[in-house]
C-alpha positions in Angstrom: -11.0 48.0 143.6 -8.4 49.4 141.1 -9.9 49.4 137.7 -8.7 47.4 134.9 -8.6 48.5 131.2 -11.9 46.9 129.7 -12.0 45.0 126.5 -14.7 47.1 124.3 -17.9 44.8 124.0 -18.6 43.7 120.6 -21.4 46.3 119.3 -23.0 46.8 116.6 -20.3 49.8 115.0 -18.1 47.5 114.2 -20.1 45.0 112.5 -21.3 42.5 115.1 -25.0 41.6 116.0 -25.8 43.8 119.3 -29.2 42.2 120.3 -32.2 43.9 118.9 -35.4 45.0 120.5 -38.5 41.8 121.5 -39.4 41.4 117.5 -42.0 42.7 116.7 -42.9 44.3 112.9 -44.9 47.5 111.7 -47.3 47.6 108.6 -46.6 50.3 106.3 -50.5 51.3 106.5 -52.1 54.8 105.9 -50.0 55.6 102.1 -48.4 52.6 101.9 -51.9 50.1 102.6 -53.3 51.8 99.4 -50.3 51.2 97.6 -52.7 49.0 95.4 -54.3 52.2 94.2 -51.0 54.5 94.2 -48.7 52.1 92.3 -50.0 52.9 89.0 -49.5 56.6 89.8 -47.4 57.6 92.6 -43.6 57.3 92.0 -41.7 55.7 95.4 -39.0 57.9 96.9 -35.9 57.4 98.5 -33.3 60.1 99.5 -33.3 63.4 97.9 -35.5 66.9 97.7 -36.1 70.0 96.3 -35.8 70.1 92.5 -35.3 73.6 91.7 -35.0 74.3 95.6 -31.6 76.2 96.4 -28.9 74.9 98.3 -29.1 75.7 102.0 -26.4 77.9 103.4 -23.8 76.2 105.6 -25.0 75.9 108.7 -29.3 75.7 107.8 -30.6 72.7 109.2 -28.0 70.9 111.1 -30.1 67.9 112.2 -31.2 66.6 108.6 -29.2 63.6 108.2 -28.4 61.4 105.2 -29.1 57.7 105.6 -26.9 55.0 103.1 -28.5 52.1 103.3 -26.5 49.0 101.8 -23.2 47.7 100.1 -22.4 48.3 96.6 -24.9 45.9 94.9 -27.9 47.0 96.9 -26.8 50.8 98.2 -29.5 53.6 98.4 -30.4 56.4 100.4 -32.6 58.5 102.2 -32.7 61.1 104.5 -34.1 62.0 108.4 -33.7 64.5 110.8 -32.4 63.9 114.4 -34.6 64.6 117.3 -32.5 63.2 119.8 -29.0 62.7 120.2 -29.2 59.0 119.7 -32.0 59.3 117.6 -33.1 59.9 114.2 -36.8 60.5 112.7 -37.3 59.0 108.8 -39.9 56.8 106.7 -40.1 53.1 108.1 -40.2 52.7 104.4 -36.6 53.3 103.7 -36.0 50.3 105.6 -38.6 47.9 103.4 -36.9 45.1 101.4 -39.7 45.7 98.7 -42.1 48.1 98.6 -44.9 47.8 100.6 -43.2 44.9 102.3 -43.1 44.9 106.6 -40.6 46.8 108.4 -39.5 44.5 111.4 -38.2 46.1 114.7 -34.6 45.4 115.7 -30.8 45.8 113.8 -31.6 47.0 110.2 -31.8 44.0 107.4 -28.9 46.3 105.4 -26.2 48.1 106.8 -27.2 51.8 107.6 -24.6 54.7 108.0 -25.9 57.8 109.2 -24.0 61.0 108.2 -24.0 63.6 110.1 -23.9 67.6 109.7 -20.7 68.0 111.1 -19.0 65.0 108.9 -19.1 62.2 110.7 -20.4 58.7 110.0 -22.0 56.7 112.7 -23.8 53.4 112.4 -27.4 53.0 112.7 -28.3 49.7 114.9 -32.0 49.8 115.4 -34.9 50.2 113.7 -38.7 51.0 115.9 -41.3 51.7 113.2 -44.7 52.6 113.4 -47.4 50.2 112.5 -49.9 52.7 111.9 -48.1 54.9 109.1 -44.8 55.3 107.2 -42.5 56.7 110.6 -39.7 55.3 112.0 -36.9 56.0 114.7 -33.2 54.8 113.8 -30.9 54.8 116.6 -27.3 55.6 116.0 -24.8 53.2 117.6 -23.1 56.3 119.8 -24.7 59.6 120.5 -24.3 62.6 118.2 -23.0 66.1 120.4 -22.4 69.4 119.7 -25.4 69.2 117.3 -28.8 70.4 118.2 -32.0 68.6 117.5 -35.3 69.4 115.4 -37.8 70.9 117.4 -41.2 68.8 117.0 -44.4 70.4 116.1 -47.7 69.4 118.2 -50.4 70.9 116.0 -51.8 70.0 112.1 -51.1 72.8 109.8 -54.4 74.5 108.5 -54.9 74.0 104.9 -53.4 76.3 102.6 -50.4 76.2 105.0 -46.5 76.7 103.2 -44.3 74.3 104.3 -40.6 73.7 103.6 -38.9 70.2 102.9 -34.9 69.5 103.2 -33.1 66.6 102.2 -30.2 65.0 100.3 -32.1 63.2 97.0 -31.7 64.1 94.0 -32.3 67.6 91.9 -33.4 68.4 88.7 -30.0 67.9 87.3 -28.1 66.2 90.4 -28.0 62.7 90.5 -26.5 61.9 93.9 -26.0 65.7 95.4 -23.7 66.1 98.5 -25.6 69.2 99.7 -28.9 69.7 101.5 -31.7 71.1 99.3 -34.7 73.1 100.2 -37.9 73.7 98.4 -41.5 74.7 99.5 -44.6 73.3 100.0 -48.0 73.8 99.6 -50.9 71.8 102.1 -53.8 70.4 100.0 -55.4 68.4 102.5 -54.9 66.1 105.1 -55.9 62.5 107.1 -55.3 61.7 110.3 -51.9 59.9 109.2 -50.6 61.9 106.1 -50.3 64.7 104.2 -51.3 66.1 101.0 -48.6 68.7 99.6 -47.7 70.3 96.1 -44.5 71.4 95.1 -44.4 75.8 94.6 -41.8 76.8 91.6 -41.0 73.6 90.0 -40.3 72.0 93.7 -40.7 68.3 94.1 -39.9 65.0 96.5 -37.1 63.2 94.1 -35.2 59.9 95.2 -33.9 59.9 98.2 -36.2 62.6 99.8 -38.1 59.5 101.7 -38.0 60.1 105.5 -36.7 64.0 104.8 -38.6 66.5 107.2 -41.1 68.6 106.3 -41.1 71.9 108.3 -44.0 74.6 109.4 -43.3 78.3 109.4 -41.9 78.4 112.7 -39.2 75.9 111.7 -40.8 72.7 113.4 -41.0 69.0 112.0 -44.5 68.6 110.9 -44.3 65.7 108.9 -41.2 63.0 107.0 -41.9 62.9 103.5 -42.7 59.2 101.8 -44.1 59.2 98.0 -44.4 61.7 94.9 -45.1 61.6 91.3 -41.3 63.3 91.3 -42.2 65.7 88.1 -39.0 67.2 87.0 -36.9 65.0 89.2 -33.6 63.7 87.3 -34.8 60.5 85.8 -38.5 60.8 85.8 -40.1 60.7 82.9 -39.9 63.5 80.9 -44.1 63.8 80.5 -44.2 63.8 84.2 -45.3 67.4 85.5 -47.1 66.8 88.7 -45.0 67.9 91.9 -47.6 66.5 94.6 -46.0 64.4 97.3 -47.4 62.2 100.4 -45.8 63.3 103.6 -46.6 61.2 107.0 -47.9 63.5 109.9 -45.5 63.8 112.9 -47.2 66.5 114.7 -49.4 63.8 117.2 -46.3 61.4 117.4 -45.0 62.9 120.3 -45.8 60.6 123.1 -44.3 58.2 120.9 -41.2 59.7 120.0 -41.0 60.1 123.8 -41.2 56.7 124.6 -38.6 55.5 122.1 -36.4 58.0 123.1 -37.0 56.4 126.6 -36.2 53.3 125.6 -32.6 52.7 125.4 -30.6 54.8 128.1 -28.0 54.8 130.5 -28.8 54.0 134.3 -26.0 56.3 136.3 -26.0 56.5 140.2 -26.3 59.7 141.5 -24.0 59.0 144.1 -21.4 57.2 142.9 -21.8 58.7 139.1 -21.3 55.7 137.9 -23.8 53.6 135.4 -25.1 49.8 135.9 -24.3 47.8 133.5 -23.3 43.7 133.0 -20.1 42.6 132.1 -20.0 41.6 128.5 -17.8 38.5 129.6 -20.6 37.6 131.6 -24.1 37.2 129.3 -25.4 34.4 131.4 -28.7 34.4 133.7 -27.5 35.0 137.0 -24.8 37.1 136.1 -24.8 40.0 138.7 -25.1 43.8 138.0 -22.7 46.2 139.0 -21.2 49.5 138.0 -18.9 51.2 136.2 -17.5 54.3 134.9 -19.8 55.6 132.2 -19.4 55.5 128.7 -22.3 55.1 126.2 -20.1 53.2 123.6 -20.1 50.5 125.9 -23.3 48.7 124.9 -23.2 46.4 127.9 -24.2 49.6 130.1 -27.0 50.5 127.6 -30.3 49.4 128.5 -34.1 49.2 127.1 -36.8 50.2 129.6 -40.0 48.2 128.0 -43.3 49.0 129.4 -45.2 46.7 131.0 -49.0 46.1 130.9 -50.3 46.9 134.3 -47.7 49.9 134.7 -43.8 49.5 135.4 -40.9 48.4 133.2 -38.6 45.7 132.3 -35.2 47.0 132.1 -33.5 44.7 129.3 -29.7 45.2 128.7 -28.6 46.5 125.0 -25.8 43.7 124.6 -27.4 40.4 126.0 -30.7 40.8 126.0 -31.4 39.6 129.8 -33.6 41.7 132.0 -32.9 42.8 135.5 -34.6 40.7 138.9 -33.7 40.3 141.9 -35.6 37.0 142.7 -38.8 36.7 144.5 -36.9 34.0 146.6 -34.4 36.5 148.1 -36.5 40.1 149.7 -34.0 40.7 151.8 -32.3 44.1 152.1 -28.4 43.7 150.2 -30.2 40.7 148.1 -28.3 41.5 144.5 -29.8 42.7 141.1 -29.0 39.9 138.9 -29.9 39.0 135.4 -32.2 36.4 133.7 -34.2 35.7 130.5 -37.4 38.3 130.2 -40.5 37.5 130.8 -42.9 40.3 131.8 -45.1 38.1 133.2 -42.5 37.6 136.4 -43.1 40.8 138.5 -39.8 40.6 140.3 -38.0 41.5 136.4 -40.8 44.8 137.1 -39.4 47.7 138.1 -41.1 51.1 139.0 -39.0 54.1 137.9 -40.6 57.3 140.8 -39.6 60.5 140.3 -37.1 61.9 142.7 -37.3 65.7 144.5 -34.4 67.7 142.9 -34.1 64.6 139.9 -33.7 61.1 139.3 -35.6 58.2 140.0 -36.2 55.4 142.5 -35.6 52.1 141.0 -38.0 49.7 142.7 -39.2 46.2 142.4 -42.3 45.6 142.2 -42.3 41.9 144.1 -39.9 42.8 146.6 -41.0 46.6 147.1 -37.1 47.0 147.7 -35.1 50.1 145.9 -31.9 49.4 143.4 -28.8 50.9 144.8 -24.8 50.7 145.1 -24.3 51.6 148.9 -22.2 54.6 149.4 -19.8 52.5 151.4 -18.5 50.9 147.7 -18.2 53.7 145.6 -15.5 51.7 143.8 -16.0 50.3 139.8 -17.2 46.8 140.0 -19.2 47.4 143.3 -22.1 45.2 142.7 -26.0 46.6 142.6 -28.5 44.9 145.3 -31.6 46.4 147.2 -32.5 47.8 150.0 -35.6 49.5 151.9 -36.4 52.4 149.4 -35.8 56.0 150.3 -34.9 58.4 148.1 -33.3 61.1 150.5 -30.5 58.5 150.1 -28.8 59.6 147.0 -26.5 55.9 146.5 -30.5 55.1 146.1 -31.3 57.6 143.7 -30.4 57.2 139.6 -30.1 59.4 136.4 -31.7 58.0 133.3 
C-alpha cells in the first residue's frame, strides 16, 4: 500500500477542540483551602520572580518556561519549568478563573502559549492538576527537543536550607521583563504540601512568579512557587516590606509526575516502526486501528493510557476520545483492534502493558488474553492492528511507548 499525503487532523495548535482527558477537577487545597485566612494578608502571584535577583546568563536554566494565558482583555502570565518534553510543571492556580476557584482537568478555559528557551511558542492543550495542593502539569501541543529537562528532587530540604527561585514576573522596577530572574531563598518551615520561604537581599515572589520553580543546592526542582506578600515588587504597596512566599512541595510528586507523563504517548511497533493510530476521518465506534508512519503532531496517533482499578489500562485516543477493544465476541487470533466509547468497566477496552527483555511492552487484552500486533507480513502504512497468541520473542508483537 503506497502512502498517500494525509490531511493534518484538526488539533488543538491551531485552535480547534482536541478532546480532553475524562473530566474530572482538582481543589486548590493545602494554601489555597485557607485562602479565607491568607486573603487579608497574602498577595496572589502570577508570573514573575526575583526582585532585586540578577538576570541569569544566557543559557542558566533552559527549562523555565513562560506561560501567557489569554487574549488581550483577559492576558496574564506565569511561569513553569519543563520536566518532560511534552510537559511542563507550574501552579494549578495559574489556570483558576478566580482565585481560589476549581481547576478542571482537560483543554485550558483560556488560551495558553508556552514559550520556550530557545524562542519558540507552542500551545498548551491540557491541563492535569492536583487535588491535593497548588501543582499542575500542562502539556504542550508538540514536543519540545533539543532542550533538556529539570531534574526532580525526591527529598524535603532541612530547615534553614537556601534555595533559589527563577521566573519571568515582574522586578522591582520591571513591569513585564523579557528575561529570567533569579533570587534566593531562605526555608522557614514546612507541611506536608508547602513551603515556607523568605526572600535574602530584598528578594521576593512578584506577579507572574506563580508556578516558577524553586531549586535546592544541587540545582533540583523542590517546589513551584504560588503566593507572597510581594514586598518591593513593582506595584505593591509601598508599606509592604515582607518578602515571605508560599511554595508547593514537588519533592514527593514523583510517582505522579510519572504517571502523567505516562499518560499521553505514542504506541510505535517495534517491528514495523510505525505507531497505531485511528484515522481522523474515521471517529466512529468500530472504526479499526492501524498504523502509520510516526509523527507526534498527528494527534490521532497520540493516546492516553488511564489506569484502571483492578490493574491494566484503557488506552483512549488524543483526537476522538474512543478507547481501544477488540470485542469479547471475537477471541480469535487476527480478530482486529477496533474502537468504541470507554467504559472501564468492559474488560475487553483493558489492556495489560508487560515489560519486554531488551524493551517494549506486550500489549494484551485482558478478556481475550490475546497480544496487539501488525504481523510482519504487512509492514506497509495502513496495515490494520488485530491480535494474536501473545509472545514477545515476536518483535511485530512487541511496542515502544
Amino acid at each position: 500500500m503506497t502512502p498517500r499525503p494525509r490531511p493534518r487532523p484538526r488539533s488543538a495548535i491551531e485552535g480547534t477542540h482536541v478532546s480532553a482527558l475524562r473530566p474530572r477537577t482538582a481543589r486548590i487545597s493545602g494554601l489555597l483551602a485557607t485562602a479565607a485566612l491568607l486573603s487579608a494578608a497574602l498577595m496572589s502571584t502570577t508570573p514573575a520572580v526575583a526582585v532585586s535577583g540578577p538576570e541569569t546568563a544566557a543559557g542558566a536554566h533552559p527549562y523555565v518556561v513562560r506561560l501567557n494565558l489569554g487574549d488581550e482583555a483577559d492576558s496574564r502570565a506565569c511561569t513553569g519549568t519543563l520536566v518532560d518534553r511534552y510537559w511542563v510543571l507550574t501552579a494549578a492556580s495559574c489556570f483558576a478563573a478566580t482565585p481560589g476557584s476549581t481547576v478542571a482537568a482537560g483543554k485550558p478555559a483560556l488560551r495558553t502559549t508556552a514559550k520556550l528557551s530557545d524562542g519558540s511558542a507552542v500551545e498548551v492543550t491540557e491541563v492535569a492538576p492536583r487535588a491535593d495542593r497548588d501543582a499542575a502539569l500542562v502539556r504542550l501541543a508538540t514536543p519540545a527537543t533539543g532542550i533538556a529537562p529539570a531534574p526532580l528532587a525526591t527529598e524535603a530540604p532541612a530547615t534553614g536550607a537556601e534555595l533559589t527561585a527563577a521566573g519571568f514576573g515582574r522586578t522591582k522596577t520591571e513591569w513585564v521583563p523579557d528575561k529570567l530572574h533569579t533570587g534566593t531563598f531562605t526555608l522557614d518551615s514546612a507541611t506536608s504540601t508547602t513551603l515556607a520561604v523568605t526572600g535574602k537581599g530584598g528578594s521576593a515572589i512578584c506577579k507572574g512568579d506563580t508556578g516558577s520553580p524553586l531549586l535546592n543546592a544541587s540545582g533540583r526542582i523542590i517546589a513551584v512557587n504560588s503566593r507572597s506578600w510581594q514586598g518591593g515588587c513593582l506595584g505593591a504597596p509601598a508599606t509592604e516590606t515582607r518578602t515571605g512566599a508560599i511554595s508547593t512541595r514537588t519533592d514527593d510528586l514523583a510517582d505522579w509526575l510519572r504517571g502523567v507523563r505516562f499518560t499521553t504517548a505514542s504506541i510505535r511497533n517495534a517491528l514495523s516502526n510505525r505507531c497505531a493510530y485511528v484515522d481522523w476521518r474515521t471517529p466512529e465506534n468500530g472504526a479499526p486501528a492501524q498504523q502509520v508512519d510516526c509523527d507526534p503532531q498527528y494527534v490521532d496517533q497520540l493516546w492516553k493510557l488511564e489506569p484502571v482499578p483492578g490493574g491494566g489500562y484503557q488506552i483512549r485516543n488524543h483526537l476522538n476520545n474512543r478507547c481501544l477493544v477488540v470485542p469479547w465476541a471475537t477471541p480469535q487470533d487476527g480478530a482486529p483492534v477496533t474502537q468504541y466509547d470507554c467504559n472501564p468497566a468492559y474488560g475487553d477496552q483493558v489492556w495489560k502493558l508487560e515489560p519486554v527483555p531488551g524493551g517494549g511492552y506486550s500489549v494484551r487484552n485482558s478478556v481475550t488474553d490475546k497480544c496487539m500486533y501488525v504481523p510482519w507480513s504487512t509492514p506497509e502504512w495502513g496495515a490494520p492492528l488485530l491480535q494474536v497468541g501473545c509472545d514477545s520473542q515476536y518483535a511485530d508483537q512487541v511496542w515502544k511507548i
